[in-house]
C-alpha positions as CSV (number, residue, x, y, z in Angstrom):
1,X,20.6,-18.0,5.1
2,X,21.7,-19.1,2.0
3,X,25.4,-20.8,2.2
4,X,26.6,-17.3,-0.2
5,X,24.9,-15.3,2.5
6,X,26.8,-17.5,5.5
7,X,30.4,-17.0,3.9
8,X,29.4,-13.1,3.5
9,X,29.6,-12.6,7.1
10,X,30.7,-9.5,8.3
11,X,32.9,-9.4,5.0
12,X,31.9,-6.9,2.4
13,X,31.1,-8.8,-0.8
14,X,32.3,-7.0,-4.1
15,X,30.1,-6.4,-6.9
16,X,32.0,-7.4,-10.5
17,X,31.6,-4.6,-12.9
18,X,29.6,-7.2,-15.3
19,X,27.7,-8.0,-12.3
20,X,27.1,-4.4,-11.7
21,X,25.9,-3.7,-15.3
22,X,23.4,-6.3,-15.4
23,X,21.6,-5.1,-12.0
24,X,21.8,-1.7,-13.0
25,X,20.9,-2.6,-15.9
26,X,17.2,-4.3,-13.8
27,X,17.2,-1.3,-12.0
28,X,17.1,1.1,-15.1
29,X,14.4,-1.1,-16.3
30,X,12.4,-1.2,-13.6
31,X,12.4,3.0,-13.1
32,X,11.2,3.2,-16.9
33,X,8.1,0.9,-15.9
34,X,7.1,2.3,-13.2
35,X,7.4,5.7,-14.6
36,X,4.5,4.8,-16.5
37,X,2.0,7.3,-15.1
38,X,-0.9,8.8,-16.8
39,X,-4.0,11.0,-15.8
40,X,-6.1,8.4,-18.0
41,X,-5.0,5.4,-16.2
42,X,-6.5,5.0,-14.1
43,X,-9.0,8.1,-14.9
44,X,-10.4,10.3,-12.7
45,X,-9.4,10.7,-8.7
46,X,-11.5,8.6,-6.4
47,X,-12.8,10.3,-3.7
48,X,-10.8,8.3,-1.0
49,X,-7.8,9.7,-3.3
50,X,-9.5,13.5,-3.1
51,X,-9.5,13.2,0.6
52,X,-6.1,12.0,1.2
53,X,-4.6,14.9,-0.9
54,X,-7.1,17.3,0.5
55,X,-5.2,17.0,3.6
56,X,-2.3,16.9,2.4
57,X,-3.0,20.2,0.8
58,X,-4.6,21.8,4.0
59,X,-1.2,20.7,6.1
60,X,1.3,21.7,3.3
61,X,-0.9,25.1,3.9
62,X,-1.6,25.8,7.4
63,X,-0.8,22.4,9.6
64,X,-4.2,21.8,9.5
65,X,-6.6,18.9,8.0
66,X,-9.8,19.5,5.8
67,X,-11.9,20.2,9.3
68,X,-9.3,23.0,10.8
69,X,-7.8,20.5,13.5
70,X,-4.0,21.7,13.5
71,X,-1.4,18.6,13.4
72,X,-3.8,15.6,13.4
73,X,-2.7,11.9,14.2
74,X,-5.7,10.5,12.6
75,X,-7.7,12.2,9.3
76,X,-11.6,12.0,9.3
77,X,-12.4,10.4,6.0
78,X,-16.4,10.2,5.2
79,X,-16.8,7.1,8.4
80,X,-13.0,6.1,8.6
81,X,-10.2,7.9,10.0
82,X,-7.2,7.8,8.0
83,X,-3.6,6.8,9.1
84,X,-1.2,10.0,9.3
85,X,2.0,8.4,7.2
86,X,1.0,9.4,3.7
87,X,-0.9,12.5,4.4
88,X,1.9,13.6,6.1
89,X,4.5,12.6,3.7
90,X,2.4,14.1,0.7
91,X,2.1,17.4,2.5
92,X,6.1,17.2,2.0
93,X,5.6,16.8,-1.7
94,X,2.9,19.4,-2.0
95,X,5.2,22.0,0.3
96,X,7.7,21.5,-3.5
97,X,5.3,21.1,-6.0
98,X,1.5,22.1,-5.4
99,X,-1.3,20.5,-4.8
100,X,-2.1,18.3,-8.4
101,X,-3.0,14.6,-9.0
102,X,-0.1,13.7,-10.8
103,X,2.2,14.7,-7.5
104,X,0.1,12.4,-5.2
105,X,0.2,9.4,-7.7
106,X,3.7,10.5,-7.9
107,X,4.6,9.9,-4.5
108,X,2.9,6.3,-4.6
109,X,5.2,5.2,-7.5
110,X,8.0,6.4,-6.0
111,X,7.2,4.9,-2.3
112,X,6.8,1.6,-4.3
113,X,9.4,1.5,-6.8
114,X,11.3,2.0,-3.4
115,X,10.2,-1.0,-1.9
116,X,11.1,-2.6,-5.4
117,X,14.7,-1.7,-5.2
118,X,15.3,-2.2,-1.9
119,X,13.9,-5.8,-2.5
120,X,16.6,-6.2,-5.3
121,X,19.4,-5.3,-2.4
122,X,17.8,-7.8,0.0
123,X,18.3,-10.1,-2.7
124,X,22.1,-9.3,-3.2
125,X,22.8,-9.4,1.2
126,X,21.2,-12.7,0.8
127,X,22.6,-14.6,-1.9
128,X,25.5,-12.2,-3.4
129,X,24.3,-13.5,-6.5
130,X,24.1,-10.7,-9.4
131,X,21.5,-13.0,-11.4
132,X,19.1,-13.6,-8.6
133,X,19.4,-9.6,-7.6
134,X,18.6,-9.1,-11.1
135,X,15.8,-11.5,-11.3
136,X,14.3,-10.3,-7.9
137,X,14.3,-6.6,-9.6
138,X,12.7,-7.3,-12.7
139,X,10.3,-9.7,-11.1
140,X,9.3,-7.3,-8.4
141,X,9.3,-4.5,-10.8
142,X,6.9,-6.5,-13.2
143,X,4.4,-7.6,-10.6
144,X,0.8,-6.6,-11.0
145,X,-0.1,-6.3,-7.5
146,X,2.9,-3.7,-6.6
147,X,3.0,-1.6,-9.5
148,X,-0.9,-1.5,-9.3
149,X,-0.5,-0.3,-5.7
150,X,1.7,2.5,-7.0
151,X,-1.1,3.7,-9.6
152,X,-3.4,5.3,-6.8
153,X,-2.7,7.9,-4.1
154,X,-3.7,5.8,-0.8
155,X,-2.1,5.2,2.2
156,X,-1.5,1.4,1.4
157,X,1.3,2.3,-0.7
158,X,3.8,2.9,1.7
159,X,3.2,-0.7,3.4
160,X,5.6,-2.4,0.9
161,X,8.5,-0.1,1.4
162,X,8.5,-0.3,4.9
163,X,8.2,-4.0,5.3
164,X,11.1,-4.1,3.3
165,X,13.0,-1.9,5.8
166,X,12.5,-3.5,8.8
167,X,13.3,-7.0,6.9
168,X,16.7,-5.3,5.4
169,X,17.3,-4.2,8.6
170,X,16.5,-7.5,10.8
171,X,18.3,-9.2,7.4
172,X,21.8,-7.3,8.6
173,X,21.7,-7.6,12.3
174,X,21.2,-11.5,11.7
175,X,23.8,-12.0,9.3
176,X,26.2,-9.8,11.1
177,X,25.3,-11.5,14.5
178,X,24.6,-8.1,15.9
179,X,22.7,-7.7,19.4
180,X,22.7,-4.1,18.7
181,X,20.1,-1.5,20.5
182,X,20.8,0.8,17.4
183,X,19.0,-1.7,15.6
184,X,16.1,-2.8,17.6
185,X,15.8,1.0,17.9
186,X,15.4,1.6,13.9
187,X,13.3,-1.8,13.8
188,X,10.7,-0.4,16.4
189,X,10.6,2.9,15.0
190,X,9.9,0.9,11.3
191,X,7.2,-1.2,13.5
192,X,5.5,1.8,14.8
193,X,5.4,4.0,11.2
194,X,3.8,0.4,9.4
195,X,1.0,0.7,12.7
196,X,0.3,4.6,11.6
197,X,0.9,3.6,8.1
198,X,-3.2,2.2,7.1
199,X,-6.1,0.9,8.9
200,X,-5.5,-2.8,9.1
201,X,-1.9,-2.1,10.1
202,X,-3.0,-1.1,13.9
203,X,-3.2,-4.8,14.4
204,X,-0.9,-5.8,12.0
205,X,1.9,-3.5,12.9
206,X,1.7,-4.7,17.5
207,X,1.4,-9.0,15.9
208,X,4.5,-8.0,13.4
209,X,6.0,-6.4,16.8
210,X,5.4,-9.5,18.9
211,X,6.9,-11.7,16.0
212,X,10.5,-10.8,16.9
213,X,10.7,-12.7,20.0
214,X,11.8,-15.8,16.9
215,X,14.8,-13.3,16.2
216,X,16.1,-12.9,19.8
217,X,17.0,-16.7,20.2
218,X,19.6,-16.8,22.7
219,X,22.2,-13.4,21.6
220,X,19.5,-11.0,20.3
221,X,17.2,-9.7,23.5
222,X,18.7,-6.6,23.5
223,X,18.1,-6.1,19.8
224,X,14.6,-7.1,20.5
225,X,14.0,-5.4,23.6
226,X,15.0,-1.9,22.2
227,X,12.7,-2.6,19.4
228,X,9.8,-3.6,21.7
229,X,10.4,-0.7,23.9
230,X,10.7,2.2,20.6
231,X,8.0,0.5,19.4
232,X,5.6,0.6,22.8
233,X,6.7,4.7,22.7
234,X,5.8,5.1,19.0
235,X,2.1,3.7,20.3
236,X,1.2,6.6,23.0
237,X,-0.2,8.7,20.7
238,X,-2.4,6.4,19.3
239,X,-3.7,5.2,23.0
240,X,-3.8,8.3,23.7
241,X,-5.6,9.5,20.9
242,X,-8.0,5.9,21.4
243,X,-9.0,6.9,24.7
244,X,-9.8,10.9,23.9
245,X,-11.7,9.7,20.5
246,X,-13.6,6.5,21.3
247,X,-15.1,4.5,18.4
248,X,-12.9,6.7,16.2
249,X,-10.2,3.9,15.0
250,X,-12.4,1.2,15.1
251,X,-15.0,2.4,13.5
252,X,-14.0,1.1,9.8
253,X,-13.5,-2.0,11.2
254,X,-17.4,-2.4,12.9
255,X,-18.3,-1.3,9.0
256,X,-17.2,-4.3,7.5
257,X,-16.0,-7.1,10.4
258,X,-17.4,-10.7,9.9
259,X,-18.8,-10.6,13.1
260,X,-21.5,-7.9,12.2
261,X,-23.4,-11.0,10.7
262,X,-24.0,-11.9,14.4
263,X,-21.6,-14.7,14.4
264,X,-19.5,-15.1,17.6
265,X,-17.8,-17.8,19.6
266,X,-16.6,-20.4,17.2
267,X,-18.3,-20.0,14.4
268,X,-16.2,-16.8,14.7
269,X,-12.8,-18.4,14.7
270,X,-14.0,-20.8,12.2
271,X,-14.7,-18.2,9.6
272,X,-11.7,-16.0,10.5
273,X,-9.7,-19.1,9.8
274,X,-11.6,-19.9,6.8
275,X,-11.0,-16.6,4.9
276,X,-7.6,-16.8,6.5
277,X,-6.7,-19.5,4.2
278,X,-8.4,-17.8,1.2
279,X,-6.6,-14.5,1.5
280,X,-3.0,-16.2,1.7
281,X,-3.6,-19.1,-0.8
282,X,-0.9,-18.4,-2.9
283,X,-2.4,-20.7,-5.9
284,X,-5.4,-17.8,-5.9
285,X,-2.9,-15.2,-6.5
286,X,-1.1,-17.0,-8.8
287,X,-4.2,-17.1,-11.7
288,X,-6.5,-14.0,-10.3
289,X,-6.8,-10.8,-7.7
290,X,-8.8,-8.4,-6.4
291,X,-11.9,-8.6,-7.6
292,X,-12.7,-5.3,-7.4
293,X,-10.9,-3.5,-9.9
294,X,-10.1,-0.8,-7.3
295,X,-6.6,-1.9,-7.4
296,X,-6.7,-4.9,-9.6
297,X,-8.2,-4.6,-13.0
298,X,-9.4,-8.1,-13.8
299,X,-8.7,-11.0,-16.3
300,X,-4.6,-11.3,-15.4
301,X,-3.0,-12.7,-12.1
302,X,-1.9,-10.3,-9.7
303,X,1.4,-12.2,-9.1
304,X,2.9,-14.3,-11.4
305,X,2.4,-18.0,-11.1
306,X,6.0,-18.7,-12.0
307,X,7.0,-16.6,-8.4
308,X,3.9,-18.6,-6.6
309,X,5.7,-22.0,-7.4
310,X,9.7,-20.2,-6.6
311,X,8.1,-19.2,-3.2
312,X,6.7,-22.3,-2.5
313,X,10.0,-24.0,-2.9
314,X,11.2,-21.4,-1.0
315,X,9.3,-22.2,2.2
316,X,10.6,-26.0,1.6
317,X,14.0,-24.7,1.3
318,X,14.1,-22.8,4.6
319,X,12.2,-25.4,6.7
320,X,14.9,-28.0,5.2
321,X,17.8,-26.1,5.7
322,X,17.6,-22.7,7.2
323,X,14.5,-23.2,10.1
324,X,17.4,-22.5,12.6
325,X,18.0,-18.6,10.9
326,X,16.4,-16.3,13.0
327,X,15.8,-13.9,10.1
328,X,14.3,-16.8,8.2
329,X,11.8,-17.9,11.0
330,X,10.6,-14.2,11.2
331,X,10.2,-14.0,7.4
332,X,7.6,-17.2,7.7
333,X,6.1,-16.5,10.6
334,X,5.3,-12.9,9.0
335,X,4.1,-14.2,6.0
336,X,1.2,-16.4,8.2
337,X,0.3,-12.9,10.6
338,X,-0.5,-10.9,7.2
339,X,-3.7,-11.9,6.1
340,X,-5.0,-11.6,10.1
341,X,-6.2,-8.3,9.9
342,X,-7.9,-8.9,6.8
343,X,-9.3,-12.3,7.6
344,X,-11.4,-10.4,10.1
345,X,-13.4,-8.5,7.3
346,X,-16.0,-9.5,5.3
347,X,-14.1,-9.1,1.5
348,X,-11.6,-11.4,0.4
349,X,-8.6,-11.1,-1.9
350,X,-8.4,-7.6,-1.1
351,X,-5.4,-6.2,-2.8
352,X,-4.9,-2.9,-0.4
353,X,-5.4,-4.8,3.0
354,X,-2.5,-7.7,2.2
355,X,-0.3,-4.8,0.4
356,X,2.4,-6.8,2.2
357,X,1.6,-9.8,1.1
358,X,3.5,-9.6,-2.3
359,X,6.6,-8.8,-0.5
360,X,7.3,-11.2,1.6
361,X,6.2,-13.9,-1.5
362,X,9.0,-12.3,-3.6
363,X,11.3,-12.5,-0.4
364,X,10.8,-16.3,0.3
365,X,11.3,-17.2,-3.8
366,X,14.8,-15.9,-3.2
367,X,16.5,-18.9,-1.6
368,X,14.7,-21.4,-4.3
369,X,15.9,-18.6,-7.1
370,X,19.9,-19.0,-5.9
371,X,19.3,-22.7,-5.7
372,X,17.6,-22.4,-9.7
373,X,20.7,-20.0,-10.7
374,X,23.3,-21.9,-9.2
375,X,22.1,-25.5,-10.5
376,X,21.3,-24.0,-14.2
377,X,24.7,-23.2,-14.0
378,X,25.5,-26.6,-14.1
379,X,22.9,-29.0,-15.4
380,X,20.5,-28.7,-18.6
381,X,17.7,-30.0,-16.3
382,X,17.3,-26.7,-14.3
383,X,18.2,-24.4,-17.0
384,X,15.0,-26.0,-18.7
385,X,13.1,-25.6,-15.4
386,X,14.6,-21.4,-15.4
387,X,13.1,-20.9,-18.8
388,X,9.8,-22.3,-18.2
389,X,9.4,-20.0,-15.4
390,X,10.6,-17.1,-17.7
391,X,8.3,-18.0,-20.6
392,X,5.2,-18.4,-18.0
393,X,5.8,-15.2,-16.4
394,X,6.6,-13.1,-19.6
395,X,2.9,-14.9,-20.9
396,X,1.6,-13.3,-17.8
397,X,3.4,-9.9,-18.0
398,X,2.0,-9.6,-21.6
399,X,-1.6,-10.9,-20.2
400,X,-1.6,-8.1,-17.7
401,X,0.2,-5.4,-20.1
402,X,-2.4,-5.7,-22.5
403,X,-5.3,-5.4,-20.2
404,X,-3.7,-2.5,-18.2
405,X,-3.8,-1.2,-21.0
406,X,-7.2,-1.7,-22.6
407,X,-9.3,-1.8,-19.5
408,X,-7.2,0.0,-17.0
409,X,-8.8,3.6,-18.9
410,X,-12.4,2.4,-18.9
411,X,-12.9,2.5,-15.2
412,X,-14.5,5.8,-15.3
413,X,-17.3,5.4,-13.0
414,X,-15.2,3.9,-10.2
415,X,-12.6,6.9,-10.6
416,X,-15.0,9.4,-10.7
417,X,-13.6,10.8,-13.7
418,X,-16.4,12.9,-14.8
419,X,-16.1,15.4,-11.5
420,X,-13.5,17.2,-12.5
421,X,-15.2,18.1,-16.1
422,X,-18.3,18.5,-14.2
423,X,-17.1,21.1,-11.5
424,X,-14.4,22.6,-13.7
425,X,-16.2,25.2,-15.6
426,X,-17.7,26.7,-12.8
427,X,-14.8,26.3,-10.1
428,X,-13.0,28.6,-12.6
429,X,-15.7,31.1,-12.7
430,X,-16.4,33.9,-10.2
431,X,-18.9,32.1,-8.1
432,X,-19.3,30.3,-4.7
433,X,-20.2,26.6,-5.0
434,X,-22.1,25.0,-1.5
435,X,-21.4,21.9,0.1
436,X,-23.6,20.4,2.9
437,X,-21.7,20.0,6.0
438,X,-22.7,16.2,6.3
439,X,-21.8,15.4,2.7
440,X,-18.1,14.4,2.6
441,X,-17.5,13.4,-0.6
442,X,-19.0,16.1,-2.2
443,X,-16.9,18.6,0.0
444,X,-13.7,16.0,-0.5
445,X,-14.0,16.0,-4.3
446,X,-15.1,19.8,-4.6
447,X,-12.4,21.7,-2.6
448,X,-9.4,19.2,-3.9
449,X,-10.3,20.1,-7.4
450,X,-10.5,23.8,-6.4
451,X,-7.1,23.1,-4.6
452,X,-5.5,21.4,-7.6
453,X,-6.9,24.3,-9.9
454,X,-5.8,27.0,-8.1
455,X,-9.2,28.1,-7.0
456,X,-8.7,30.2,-3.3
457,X,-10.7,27.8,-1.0
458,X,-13.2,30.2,-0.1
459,X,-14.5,29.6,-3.1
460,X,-16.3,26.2,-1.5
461,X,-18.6,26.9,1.0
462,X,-19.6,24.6,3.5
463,X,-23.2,24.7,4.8
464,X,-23.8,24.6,8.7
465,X,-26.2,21.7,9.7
466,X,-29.6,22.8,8.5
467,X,-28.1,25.8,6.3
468,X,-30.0,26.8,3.4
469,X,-27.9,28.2,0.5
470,X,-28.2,31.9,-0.8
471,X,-31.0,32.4,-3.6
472,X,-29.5,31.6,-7.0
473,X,-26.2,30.0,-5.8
474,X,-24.8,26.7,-7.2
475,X,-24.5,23.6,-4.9
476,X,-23.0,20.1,-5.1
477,X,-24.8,17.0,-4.0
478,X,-23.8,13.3,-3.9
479,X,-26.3,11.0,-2.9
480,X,-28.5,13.3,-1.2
481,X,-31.5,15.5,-2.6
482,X,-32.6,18.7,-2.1
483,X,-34.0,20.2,0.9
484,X,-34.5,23.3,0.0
485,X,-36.2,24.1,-3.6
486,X,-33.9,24.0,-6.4
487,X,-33.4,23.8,-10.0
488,X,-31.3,21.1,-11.8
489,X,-27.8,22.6,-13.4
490,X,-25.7,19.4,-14.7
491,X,-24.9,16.4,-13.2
492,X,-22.3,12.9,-13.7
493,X,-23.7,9.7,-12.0
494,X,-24.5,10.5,-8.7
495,X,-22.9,13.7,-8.1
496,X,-25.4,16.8,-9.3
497,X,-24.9,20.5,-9.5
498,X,-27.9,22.8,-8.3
499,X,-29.2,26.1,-8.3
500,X,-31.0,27.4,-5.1
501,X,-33.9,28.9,-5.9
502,X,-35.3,32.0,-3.9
């Protein structure tokens, strides 16, 4: 900890009202950015997005997902099986509002700007400093890779938020040299929500688990051992599940694992560390992202460089001065279990698989921030060193503004924004529109739409195996032909609408 954070102790510190004006004033800030959602950016509603709030819909309707199972742990997705946090948690939203896009990209922001927020308080238990909480907030706030995450309705977008809740709440049983069951309890319950919260997170979420043991030291094993023991509860369902459903939760793994290439042994190891490296290399993060412009839209860095450098003096600071925190240790050792998961797939520098990634950067730049804020205060030296880290970053806020802006709307073919215009019209007329049973992105995109138009779901028929559509009726391929004779109606890339002909 921080020496502000050691003379906080179990003392409440007060909040000046200046100081309080200036973070609301961050926070205020922040809430207008992020309220920057639009149907045009990005366009369209992938099909991975169509699925999620397909269920969601389905739940918020009858408890049941897209294929009729009632409560479902896991959601079939095309060859994946979804994680049941957002679904879930959308299906609340949908239960207020109805089923539309701008709800489900909704919820995203929020569950981000969240994350954002709560980062600015972990900033303020750490240092009591209103100027690094404010900084913390408005760097957050402003960085690509979170507020990116927050565009799209996927299940990575609750990562962030609750990484920041089980740090907030390891942060406060640390500082308050608590051995407290109530909070190993909350922390394994936190631990087993991030396993159910995305794919990569069912071995992330058990190696995040067995990091605590550096937070039990010599006082804390009741802390940890409640959290160990919640946690091991919160995972019988999904062993459970894992032995009923074989192959199901491992299955988009064996899509895209490095070892499909037929490497094994050490070659294995060697490659997993290699991409290891890659994926965590701050200095990569700090000048590009994703390159697929899923999440990341090209030609800015996805965090700034200025918060690369802050975090790298950050890791300095704590193994200088605070490698004997407990909370500290965890932070680090965190950070270097990340990229694991992802390490083990064939892409690098994806943005959705290290969602946490950015978080726990922004966390370890807070100690080198209070050391920056409290020697600017002081000397001219490191009040020249705070601006050229505020001009750098406000360069790359108004590099990644401007091609948000331009590009972000041109990434029509990756959205799929011409499905909607494509079904639309004839969703809204009288007639049936067909499905195959085996084609799930066609069913995904065709009964979300009718969902989010308010089209009765009958209205999207789903062809048994080997079914044959009624003469004359209208059907919707993608990436299939027909095998049955038919007539060409309109089509957008690769999803075409059909008429069965008798």
């Amino acid at each position: 900890m921080t020496q502000a954070a050691r003379d906080d102790s179990p003392a409440v510190t007060v909040i000046t009202r200046p100081a309080l004006l200036l973070v609301l004033g961050a926070a205020f800030a922040v809430l207008a950015f992020h309220s920057w959602i639009t149907p045009d950016n990005p366009p369209g509603f992938h099909r991975d997005e169509a699925a999620l709030a397909l269920n969601a819909h389905t739940l918020a309707t009858d408890l049941r997902d897209e294929d009729g199972t009632r409560l479902p742990l896991f959601f079939r997705s095309f060859d994946d099986y979804k994680s049941p946090v957002f679904p879930y948690l959308l299906a609340g939203v949908f239960e207020v509002t109805g089923p539309s896009q701008t709800a489900a990209r909704g919820l995203s922001a929020v569950l981000v700007l969240g994350a954002v927020l709560l980062l600015g308080l972990l900033a303020w238990r750490i240092t009591s400093d209103a100027v690094v909480t404010t900084v913390v907030l408005l760097a957050a706030g402003a960085t690509p890779w979170l507020f990116e995450l927050g565009r799209i309705a996927i299940e990575a977008s609750t990562q962030p938020l609750l990484i920041v809740l089980l740090l907030l709440t390891l942060e406060r049983a640390v500082r308050l040299e608590l051995d407290s069951i109530g909070h190993g309890i909350v922390a394994g319950i936190l631990l087993g929500l991030f396993t159910y919260s995305y794919t990569g997170s069912r071995l992330l979420g058990p190696l995040l688990a067995l990091a605590l043991v550096v937070i039990a030291g010599r006082t804390r094993w009741r802390l940890v051992l409640a959290a160990w023991t919640t946690f091991g509860l919160t995972l019988v369902p999904l062993g459970v599940y894992s032995l009923r459903h074989p192959g199901n939760l491992t299955s988009r793994y064996e899509a895209t694992t490095i070892a499909r290439d037929g490497l094994s042994g050490a070659r294995l190891v060697g490659q997993a560390i290699a991409n290891w490296a890659k994926d965590l290399n701050p200095l990569y993060w700090g000048s590009g992202g994703d390159p697929a412009p899923y999440i990341h839209n090209g030609g800015y860095a996805a965090f700034y460089a200025g918060f690369v450098a802050l975090a790298l003096a950050g890791v300095v600071l704590v193994l200088l001065r605070e490698r004997a925190s407990p909370f500290w240790r965890y932070v680090l050792l965190a950070t270097l279990l990340v990229p694991i998961p992802a390490a083990l797939t064939v892409d690098r520098y994806n943005a959705i698989r290290l969602a946490v990634l950015p978080v726990l950067l922004l966390t370890l730049a807070i100690p080198a921030l209070h050391e920056l804020a409290s020697a600017a205060r002081r000397s001219w030296a490191a009040r020249a060193v705070a601006a050229a880290i505020a001009v750098l970053v406000a360069v790359q806020f108004s590099e990644f503004v401007d091609e948000y802006q331009t590009r972000g709307p041109g990434r029509l073919i990756l959205f799929e924004a011409g499905v909607r215009p494509l079904l639309e019209p004839h969703l809204r007329g009288n007639e049936t529109t067909y499905v195959d049973f085996d084609d799930r992105g066609a069913q995904a995109q065709a009964r979300w739409h009718a969902a989010a138009l308010g089209v009765p779901d009958e209205r999207v028929a789903i062809l048994p195996d080997g079914g044959i559509p009624p003469p004359g009726s209208l059907v919707l391929l993608l990436f299939q032909e027909c095998d049955f004779e038919c007539e060409p109606v309109a089509r957008w890339e690769q999803y075409r609408l059909v008429r069965s002909v008798g």
